[in-house]
MMTF fields as JSON, N, C-alpha, C and O atoms, coordinates in Angstrom:
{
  "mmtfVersion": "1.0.0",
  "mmtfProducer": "UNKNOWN",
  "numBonds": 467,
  "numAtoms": 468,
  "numGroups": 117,
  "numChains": 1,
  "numModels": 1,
  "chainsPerModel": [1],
  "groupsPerChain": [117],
  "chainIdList": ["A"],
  "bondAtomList": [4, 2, 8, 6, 12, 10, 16, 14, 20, 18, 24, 22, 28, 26, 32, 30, 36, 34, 40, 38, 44, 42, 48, 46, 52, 50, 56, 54, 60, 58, 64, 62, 68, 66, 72, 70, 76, 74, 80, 78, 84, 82, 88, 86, 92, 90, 96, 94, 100, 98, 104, 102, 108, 106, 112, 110, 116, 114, 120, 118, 124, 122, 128, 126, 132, 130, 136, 134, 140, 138, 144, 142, 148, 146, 152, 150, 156, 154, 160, 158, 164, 162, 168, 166, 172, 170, 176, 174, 180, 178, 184, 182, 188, 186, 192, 190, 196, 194, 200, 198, 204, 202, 208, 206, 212, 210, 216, 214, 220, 218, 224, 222, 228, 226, 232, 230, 236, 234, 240, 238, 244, 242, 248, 246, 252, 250, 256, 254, 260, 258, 264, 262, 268, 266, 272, 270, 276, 274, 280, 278, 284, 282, 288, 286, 292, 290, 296, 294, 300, 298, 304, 302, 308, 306, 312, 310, 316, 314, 320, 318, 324, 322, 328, 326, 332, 330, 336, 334, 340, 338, 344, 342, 348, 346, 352, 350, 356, 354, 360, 358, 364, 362, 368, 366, 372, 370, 376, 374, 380, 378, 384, 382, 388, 386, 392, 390, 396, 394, 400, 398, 404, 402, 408, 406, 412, 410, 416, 414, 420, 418, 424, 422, 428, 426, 432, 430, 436, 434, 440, 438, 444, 442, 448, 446, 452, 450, 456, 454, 460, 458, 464, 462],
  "bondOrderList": [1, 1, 1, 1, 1, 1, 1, 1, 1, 1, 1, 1, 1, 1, 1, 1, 1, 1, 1, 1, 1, 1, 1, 1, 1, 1, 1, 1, 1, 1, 1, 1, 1, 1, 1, 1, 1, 1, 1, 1, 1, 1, 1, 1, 1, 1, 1, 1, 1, 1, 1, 1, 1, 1, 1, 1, 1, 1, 1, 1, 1, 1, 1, 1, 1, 1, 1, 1, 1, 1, 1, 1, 1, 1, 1, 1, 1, 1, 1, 1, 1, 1, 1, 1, 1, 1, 1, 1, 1, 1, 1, 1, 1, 1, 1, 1, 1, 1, 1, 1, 1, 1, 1, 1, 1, 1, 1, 1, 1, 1, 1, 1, 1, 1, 1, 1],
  "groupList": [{"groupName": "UNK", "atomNameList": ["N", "CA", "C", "O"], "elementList": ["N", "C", "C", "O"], "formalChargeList": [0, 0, 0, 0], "bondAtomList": [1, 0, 2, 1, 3, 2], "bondOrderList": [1, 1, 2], "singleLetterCode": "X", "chemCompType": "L-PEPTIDE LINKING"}],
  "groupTypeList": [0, 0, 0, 0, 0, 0, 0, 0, 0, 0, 0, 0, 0, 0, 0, 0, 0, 0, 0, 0, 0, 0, 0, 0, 0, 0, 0, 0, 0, 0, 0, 0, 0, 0, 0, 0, 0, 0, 0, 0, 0, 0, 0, 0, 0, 0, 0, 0, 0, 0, 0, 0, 0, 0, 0, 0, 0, 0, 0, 0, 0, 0, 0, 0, 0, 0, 0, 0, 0, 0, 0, 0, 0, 0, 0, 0, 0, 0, 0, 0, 0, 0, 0, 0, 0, 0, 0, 0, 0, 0, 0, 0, 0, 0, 0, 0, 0, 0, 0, 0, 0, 0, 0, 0, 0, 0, 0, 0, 0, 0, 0, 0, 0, 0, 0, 0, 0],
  "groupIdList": [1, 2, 3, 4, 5, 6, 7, 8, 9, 10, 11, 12, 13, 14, 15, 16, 17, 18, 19, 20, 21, 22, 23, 24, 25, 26, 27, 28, 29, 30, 31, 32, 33, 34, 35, 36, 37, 38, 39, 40, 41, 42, 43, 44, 45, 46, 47, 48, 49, 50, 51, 52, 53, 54, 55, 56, 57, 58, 59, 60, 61, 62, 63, 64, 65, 66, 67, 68, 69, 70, 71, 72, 73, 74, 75, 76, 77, 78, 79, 80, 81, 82, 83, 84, 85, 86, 87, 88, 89, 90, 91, 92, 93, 94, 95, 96, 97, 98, 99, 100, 101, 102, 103, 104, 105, 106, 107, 108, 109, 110, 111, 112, 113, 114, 115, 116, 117],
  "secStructList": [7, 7, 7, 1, 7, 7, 7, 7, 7, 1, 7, 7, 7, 7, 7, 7, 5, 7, 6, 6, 7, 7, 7, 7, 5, 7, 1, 1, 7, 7, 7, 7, 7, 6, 2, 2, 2, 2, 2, 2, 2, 2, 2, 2, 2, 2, 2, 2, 2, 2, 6, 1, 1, 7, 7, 7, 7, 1, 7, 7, 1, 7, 5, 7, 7, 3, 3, 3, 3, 3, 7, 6, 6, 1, 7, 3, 3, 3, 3, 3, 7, 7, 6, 4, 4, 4, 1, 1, 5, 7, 7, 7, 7, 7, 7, 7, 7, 7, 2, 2, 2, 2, 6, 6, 6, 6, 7, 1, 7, 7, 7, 7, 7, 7, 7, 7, 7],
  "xCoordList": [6.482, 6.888, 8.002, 9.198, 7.553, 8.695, 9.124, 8.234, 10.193, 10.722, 11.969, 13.143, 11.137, 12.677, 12.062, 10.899, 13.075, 12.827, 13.862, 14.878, 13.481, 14.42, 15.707, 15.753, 16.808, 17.502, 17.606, 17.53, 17.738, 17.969, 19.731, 20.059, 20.135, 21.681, 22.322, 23.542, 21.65, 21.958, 21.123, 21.101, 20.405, 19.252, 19.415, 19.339, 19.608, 19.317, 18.362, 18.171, 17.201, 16.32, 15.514, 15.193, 15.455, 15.355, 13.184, 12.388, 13.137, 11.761, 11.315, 11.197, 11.172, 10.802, 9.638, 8.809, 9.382, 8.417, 8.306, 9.197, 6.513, 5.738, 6.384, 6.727, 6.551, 7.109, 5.836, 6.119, 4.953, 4.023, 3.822, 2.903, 4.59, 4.185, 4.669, 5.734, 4.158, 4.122, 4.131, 3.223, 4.932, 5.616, 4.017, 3.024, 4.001, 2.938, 3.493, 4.721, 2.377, 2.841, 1.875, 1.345, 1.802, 0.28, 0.531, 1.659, -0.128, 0.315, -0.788, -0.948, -1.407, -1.939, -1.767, -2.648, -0.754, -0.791, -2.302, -3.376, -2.073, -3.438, -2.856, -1.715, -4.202, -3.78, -3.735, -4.102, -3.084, -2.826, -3.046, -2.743, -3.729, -3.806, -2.807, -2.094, -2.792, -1.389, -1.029, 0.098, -1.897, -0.962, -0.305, 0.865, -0.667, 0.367, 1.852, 2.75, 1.487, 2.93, 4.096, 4.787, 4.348, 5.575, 5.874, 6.938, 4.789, 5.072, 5.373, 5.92, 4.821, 5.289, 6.558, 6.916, 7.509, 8.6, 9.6, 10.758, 9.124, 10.218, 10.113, 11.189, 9.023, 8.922, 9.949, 10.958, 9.528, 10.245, 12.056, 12.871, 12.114, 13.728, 14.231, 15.045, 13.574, 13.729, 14.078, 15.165, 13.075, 13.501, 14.575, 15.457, 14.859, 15.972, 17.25, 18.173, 17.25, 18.452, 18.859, 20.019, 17.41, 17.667, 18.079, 18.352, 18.016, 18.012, 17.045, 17.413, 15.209, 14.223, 14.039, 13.692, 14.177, 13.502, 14.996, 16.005, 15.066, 16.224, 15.195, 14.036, 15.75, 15.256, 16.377, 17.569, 15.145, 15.356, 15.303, 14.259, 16.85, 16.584, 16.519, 16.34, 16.716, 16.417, 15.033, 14.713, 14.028, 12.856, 12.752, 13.741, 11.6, 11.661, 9.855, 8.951, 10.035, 8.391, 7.759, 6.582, 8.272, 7.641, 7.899, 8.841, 5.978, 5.899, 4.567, 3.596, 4.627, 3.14, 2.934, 3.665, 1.79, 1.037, 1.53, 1.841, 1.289, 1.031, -0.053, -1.061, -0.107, -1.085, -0.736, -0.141, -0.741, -0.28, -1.46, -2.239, -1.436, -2.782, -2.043, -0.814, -2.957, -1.995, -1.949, -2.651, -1.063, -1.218, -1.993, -2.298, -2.27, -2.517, -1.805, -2.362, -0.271, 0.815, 0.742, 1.602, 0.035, -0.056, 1.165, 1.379, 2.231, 3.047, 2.578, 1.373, 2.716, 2.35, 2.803, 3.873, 1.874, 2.139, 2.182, 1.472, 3.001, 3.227, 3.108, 4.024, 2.422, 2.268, 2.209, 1.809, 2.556, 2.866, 1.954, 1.458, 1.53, -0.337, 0.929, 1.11, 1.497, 1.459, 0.692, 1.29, -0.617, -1.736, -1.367, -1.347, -1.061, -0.859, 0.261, 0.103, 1.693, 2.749, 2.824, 3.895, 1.85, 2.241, 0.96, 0.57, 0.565, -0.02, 0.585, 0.178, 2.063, 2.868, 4.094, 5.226, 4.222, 5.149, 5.062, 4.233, 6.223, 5.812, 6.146, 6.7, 5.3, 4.787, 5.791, 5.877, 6.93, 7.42, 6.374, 5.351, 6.634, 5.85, 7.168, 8.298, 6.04, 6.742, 5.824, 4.99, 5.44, 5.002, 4.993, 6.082, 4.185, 4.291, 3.199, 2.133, 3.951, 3.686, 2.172, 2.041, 1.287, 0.444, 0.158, 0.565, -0.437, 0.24, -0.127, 0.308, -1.13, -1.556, -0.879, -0.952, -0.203, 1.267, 2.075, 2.405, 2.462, 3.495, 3.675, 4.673, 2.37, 1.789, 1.524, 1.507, 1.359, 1.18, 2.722, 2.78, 4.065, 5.214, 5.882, 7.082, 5.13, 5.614, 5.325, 6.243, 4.008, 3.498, 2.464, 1.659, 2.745, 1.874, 2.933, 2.368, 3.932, 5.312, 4.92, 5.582, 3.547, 3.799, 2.935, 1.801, 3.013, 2.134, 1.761, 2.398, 0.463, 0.33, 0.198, -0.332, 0.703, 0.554, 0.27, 0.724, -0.819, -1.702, -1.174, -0.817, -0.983, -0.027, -1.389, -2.155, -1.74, -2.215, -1.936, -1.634, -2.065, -1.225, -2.007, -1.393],
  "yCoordList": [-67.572, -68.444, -69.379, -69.214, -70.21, -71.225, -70.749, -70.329, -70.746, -70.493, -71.222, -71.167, -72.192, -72.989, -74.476, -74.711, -75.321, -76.82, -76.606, -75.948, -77.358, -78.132, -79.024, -79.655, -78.926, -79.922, -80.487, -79.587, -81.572, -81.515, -82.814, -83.611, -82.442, -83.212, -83.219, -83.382, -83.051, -83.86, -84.729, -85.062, -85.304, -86.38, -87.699, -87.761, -88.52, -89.904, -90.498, -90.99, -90.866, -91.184, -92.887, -92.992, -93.742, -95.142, -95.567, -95.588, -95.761, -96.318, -97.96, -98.458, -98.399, -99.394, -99.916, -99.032, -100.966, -101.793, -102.773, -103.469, -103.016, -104.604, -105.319, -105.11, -106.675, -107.81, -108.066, -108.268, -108.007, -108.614, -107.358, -107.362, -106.111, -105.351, -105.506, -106.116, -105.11, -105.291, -104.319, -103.606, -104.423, -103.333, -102.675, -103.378, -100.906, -100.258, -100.083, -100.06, -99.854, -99.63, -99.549, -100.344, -98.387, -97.992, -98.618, -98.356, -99.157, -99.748, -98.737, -99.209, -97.941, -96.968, -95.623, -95.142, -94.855, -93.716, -92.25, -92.356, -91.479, -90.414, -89.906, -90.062, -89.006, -88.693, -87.016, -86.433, -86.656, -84.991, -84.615, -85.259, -83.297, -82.697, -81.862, -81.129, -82.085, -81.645, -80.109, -79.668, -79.509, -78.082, -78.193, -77.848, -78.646, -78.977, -79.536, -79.417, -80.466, -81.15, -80.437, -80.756, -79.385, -78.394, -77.921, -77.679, -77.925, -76.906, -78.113, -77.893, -79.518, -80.528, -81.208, -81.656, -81.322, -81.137, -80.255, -80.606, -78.873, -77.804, -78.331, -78.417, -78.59, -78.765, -79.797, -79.544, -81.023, -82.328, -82.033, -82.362, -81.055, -80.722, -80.177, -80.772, -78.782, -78.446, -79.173, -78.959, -80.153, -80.867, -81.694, -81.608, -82.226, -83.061, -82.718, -83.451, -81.248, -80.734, -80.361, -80.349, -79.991, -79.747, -80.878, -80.742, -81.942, -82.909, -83.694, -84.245, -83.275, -83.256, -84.853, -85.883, -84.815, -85.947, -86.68, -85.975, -87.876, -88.879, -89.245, -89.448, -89.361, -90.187, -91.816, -92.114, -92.424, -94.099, -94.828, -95.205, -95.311, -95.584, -97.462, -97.938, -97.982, -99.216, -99.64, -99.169, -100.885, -101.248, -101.06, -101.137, -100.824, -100.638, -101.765, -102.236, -101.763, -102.268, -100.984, -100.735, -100.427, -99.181, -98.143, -97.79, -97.737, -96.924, -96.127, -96.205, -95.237, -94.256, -93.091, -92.148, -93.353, -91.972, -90.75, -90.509, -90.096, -88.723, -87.849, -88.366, -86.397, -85.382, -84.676, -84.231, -83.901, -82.639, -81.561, -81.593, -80.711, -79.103, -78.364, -78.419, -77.318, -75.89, -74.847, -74.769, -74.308, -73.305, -71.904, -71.834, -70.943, -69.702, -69.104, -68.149, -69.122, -68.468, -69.099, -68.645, -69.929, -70.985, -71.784, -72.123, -72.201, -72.801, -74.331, -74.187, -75.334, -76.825, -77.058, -76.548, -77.998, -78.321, -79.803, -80.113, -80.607, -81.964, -82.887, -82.789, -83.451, -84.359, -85.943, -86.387, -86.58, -88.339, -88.533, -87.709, -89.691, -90.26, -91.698, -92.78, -91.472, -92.181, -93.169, -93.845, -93.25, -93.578, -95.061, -95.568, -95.883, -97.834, -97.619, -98.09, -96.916, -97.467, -96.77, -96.976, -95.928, -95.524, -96.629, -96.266, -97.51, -98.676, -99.624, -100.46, -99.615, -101.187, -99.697, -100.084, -98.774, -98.599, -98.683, -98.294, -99.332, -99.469, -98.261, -97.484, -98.364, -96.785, -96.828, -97.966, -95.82, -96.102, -95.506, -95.072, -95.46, -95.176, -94.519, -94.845, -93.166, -92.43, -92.364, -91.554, -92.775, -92.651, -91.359, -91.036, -89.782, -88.989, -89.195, -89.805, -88.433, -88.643, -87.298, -86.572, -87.382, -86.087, -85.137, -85.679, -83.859, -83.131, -83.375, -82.881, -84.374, -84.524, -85.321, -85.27, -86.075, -87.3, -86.367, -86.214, -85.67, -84.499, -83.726, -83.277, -83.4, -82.625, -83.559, -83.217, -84.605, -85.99, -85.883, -85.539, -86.109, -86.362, -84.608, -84.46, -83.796, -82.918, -82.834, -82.479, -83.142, -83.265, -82.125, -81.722, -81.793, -80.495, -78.995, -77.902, -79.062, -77.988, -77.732, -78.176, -76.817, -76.046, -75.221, -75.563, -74.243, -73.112, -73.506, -74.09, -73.011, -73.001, -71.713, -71.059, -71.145, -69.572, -69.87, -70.572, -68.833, -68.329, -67.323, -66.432, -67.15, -66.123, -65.672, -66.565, -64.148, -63.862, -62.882, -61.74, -63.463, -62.421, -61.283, -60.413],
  "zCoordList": [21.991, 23.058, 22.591, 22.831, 22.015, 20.871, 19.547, 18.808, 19.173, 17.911, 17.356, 17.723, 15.978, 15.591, 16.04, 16.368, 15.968, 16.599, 17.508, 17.285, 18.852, 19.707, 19.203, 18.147, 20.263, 20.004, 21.465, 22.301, 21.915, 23.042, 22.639, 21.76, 23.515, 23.553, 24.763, 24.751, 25.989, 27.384, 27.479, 28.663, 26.905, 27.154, 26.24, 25.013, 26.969, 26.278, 26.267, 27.379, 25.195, 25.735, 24.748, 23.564, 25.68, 25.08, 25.287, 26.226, 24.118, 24.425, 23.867, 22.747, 25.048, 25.436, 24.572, 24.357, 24.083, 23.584, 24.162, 24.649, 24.167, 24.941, 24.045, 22.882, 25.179, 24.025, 22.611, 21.43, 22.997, 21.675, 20.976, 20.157, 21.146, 19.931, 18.6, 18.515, 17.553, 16.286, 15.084, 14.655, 14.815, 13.431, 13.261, 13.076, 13.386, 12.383, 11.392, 11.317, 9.995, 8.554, 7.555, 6.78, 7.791, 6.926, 5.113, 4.695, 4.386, 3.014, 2.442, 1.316, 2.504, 1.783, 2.142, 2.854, 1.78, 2.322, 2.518, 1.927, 3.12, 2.818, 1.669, 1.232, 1.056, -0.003, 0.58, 1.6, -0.668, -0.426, -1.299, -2.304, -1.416, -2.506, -2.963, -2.279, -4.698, -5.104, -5.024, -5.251, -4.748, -4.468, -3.691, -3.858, -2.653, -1.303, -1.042, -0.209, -2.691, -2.848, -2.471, -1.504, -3.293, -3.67, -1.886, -1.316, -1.488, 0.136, 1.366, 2.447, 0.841, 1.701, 1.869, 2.958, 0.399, 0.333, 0.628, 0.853, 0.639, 1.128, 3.012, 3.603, 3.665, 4.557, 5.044, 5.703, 4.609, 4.601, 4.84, 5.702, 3.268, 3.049, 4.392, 5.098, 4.732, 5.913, 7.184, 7.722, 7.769, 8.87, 8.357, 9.212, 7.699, 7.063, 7.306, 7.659, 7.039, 6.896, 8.463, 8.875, 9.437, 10.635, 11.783, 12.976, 11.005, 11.458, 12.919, 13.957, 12.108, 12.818, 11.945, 12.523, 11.297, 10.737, 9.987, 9.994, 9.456, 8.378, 7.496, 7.857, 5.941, 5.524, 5.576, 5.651, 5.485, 5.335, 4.502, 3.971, 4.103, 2.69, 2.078, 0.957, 3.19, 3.188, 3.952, 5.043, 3.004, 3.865, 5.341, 6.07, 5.759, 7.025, 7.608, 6.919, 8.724, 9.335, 9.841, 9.579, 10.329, 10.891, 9.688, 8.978, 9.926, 8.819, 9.07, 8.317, 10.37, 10.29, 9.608, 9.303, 9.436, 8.258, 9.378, 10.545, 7.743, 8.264, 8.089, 7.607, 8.42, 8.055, 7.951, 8.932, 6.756, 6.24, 5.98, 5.027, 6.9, 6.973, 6.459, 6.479, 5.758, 5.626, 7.042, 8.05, 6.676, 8.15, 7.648, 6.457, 8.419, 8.142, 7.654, 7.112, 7.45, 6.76, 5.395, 4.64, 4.911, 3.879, 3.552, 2.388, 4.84, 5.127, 5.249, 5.042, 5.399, 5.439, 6.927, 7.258, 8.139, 9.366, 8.732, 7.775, 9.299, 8.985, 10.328, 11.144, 10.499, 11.916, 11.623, 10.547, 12.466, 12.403, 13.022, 13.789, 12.815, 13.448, 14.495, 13.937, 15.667, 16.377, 17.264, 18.1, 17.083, 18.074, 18.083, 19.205, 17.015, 17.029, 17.794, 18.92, 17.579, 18.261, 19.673, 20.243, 20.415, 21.3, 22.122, 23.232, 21.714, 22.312, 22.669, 23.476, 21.889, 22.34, 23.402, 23.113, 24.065, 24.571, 26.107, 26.93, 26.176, 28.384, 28.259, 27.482, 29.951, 30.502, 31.343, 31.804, 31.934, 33.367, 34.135, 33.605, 35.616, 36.578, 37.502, 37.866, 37.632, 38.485, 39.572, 39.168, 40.839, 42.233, 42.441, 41.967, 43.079, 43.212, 44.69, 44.764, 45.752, 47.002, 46.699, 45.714, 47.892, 47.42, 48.708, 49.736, 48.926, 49.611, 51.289, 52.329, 50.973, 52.336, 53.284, 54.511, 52.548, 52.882, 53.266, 54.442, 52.331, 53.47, 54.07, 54.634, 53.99, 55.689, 56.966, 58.149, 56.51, 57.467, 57.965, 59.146, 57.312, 57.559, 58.322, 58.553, 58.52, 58.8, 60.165, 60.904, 60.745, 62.382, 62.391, 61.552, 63.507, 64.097, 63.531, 63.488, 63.267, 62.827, 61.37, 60.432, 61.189, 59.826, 59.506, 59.842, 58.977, 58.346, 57.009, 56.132, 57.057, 55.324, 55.235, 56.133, 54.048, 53.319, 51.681, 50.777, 51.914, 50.417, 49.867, 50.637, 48.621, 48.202, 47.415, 47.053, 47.112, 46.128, 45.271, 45.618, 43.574, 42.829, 42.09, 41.472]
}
């Protein structure tokens, strides 16, 4: 179905923070076990170069863990534990009308059809 990383480059996309949110920054990282090392770095290198990930080379406040599994290919999956900072982000709100509203706005003028596949 998917293959590769995304790029997307018609999209701008800005995320918003509550005023009282507050730098995450884990000060103890998880630990990993060292076989993994060698396969978490090729990983790392990889997005780096794909430009999925930067490294940062001056202090920062934001700083979430990660988790590193092996895969079934005995490849390394690498995931970011977002759960603190996606607590300080405003939500927009999108209003979505529902279908009975627009059968309301339609009158007595409409068919419904069931398709079956």
């Amino acid at each position: 179905m998917f293959r590769g990383y995304g790029v997307m480059t018609d999209v701008k996309c800005k995320i918003q923070l509550k005023e009282d949110a507050s730098p995450v920054c884990i000060m103890t990282p998880r630990k990993v076990s060292q076989p993994l090392l060698p396969k978490i770095k090729v990983s790392l290198d990889k997005m780096e170069k794909l430009n999925v990930i930067s490294l940062v080379k001056e202090p920062t406040e934001w700083c979430p863990g990660i988790v590193c599994v092996r895969k079934p290919d005995d490849t390394v999956r690498i995931c970011v534990n977002l759960t603190e900072l996606n607590k300080s982000v405003k939500r927009e709100v999108y209003p979505m009308e529902n279908v009975d509203a627009n059968l309301a706005q339609l009158g007595t003028q409409y068919h419904v059809y069931k398709t079956i596949l």
